[in-house]
N, C-alpha and C positions, 0 to 999 in steps of 0.2 A: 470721190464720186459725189457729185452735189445730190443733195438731199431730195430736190425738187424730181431731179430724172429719175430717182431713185423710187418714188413712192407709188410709181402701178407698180412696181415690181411688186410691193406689197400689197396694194390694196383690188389689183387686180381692173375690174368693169365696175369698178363701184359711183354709181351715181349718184344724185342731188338726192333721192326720193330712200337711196337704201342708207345715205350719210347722214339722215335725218334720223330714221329710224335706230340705227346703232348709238348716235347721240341719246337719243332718248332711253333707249336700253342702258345706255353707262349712266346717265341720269336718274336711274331709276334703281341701280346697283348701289350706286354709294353715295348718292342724296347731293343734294344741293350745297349742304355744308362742308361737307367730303373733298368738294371737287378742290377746289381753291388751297386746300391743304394739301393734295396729292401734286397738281399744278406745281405748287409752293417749293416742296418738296424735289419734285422734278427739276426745277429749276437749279437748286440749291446741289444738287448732285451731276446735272451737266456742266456750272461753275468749278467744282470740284476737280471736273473732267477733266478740262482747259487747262483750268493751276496745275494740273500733276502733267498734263504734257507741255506744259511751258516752263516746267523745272526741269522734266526730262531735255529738252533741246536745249537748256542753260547748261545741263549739267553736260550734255556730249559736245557742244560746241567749246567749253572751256578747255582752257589751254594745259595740255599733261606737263607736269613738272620732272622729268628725266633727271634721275640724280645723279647718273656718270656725266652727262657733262658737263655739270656742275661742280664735279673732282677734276675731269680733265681741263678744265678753266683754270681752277686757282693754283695748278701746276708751275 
């Protein structure tokens, strides 16, 4: 599901006037120095995200090594 259709789902009727205000509310929760570290952080753990589902489809698209037919070969 893309992200973009995805987010009234969450954020509902929320307007320019109440997206301000919540800004400033998170602004005002964990400061200005905060922010950029949590950001930071954020980032750092959806990279994580990615890596661990691009080792998962490495790992299911690799090729199973079946050891009977590899007896029944050098027969």
């Amino acid at each position: 599901m893309n992200i973009i259709a995805a987010l009234p789902l969450f954020l509902g009727n929320i307007r320019g006037a109440q997206l301000l205000i919540i800004i400033l509310v998170i602004l005002l929760l964990f400061g200005g120095k905060k922010i950029p570290e949590l950001m930071r952080s954020m980032g750092k753990g959806v990279h994580a995200f990615k890596q661990g589902l691009a080792d998962a489809k490495e790992e299911i698209n690799k090729p199973v090594n079946d050891s009977t037919t590899e007896e029944d070969s050098g027969k």
